[in-house]
N, C-alpha and C positions, 0 to 999 in steps of 0.2 A: 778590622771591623769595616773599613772604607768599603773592602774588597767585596765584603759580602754584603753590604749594600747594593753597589755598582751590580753583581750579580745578577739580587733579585730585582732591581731597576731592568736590567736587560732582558730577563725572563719575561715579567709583568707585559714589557714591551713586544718581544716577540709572541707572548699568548696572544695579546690581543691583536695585532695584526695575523697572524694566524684564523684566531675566531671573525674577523670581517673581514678577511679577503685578502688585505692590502699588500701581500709579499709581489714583489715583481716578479712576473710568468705565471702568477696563480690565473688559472683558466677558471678553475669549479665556482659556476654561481651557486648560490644560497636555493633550497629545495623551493618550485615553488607553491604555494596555496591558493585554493579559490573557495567562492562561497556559493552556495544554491538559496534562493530565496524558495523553499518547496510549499510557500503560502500562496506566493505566484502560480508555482506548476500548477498547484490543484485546482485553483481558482481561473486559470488562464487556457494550461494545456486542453487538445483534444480531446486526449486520452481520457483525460478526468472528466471532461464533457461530456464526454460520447459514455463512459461510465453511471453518469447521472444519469443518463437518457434511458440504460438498460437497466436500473435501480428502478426506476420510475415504472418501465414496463414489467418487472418481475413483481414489484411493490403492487402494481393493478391486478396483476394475473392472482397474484395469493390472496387479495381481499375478496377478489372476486368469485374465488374457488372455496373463502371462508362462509361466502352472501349463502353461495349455492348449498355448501352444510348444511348452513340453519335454514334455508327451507326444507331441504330433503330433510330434518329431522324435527321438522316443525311441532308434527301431530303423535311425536313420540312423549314415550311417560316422560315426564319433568326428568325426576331421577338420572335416566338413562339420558335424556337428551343433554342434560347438564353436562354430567362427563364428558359423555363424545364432541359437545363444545371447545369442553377445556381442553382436552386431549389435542382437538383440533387448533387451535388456537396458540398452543403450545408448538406444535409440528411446526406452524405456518411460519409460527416466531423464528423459529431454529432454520427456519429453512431461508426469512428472509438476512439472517443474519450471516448464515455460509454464501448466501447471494453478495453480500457485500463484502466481504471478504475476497471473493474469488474475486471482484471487480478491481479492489486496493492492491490487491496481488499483483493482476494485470498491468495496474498504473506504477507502482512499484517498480517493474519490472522494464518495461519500457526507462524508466526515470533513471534507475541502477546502470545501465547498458548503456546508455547516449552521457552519463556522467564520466560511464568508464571510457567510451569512444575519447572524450574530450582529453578525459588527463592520460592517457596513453598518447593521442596527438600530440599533446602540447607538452608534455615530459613531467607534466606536475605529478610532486607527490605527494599531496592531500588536498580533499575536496571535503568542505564540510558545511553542513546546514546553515542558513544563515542568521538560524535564532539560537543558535550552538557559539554563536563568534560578539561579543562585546562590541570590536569596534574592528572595521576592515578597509580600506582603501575599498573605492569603487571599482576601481579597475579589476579587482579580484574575484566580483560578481560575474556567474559566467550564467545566468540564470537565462538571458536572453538567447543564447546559443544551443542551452540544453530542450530550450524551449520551442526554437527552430526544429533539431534533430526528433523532438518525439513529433511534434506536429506532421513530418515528413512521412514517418509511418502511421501505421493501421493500429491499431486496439483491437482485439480479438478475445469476444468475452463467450463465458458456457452459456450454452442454449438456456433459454429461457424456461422458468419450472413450468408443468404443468401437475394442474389438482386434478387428482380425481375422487371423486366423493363414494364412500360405501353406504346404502342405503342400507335403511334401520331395517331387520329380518335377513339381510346377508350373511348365511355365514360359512366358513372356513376362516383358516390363518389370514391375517390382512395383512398380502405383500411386502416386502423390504423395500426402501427408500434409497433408490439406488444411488451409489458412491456414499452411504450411509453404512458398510455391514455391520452386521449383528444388531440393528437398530431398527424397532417395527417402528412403521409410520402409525399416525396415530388411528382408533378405530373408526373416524368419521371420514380424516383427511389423508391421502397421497399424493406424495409426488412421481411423475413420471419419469 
């Protein structure tokens, strides 16, 4: 009975040194972790600056393309003018909505690439958000670094939309809304 005591005493013993390291000649450190604070990035980065900036300009261009609808369909029947509002109004929606997206992509994308630069540098292997992680040493925030690496590059977002408005008595098919297929733009409002 001693024997198998002593045993599992020795087992117990060599797991756990095993599981933290401590055998003489163990090389292999423990994987390591870092955290991204990505409230910082969006708030801090270029990227996501220079993202707002072209939100901002695509946000003006569609209001301003929705101004120009409602007058060109000012002195139309109610009825019809209604519709081709909402129609409109709907398009502009849809259109600022893939506007924002395609910017988050961008940011995104920059954010993913300069996270992966670092933990391939530094041999880590995991990198996780830092509203993902309870509690982390500081030292593990690499958020200042990733934030260096995109600021270093460009952000490079899609051309800006442009509206064009179909006047009330136009008619034919009203064009497709390009990188939209199979999707008619709506009857008052396009984009180019």
């Amino acid at each position: 009975m001693r024997h198998i005591a002593t045993t599992l005493a020795l087992t117990a013993l060599l797991a756990a040194c095993l599981l933290g390291g401590c055998l003489e000649g163990s090389t292999s450190a423990a994987p390591q972790t870092a955290v991204v604070d990505l409230g910082r990035i969006m708030s801090q980065s270029r990227a996501a600056e220079a993202g707002r900036a072209h939100l901002a300009k695509a946000r003006q261009r569609l209001e301003q393309g929705f101004a120009d609808l409602q007058k060109a369909w000012a002195k139309a029947p109610d009825k019809e003018r209604e519709a081709v509002l909402r129609d409109g109004a709907l398009t502009l929606r849809h259109q600022m909505a893939a506007e924002e997206a395609a910017v988050q992509n961008v940011v995104n994308g920059l954010l993913l690439e300069e996270v992966k630069a670092w933990r391939k540098a530094h041999k880590a292997a995991l990198v996780l958000p830092r509203r993902n992680v309870l509690d982390a040493d500081a030292s593990l925030d690499i958020t200042t670094d990733v934030l260096k690496g995109m600021d270093a590059r460009k952000a490079v977002f899609p051309a800006l939309p442009v509206v064009s408005v179909k006047l009330p008595g136009e008619k034919g098919k009203t064009p497709e809304t390009p990188g939209q297929a199979n999707h008619n733009a709506a009857p008052g409002a396009k984009r180019k």
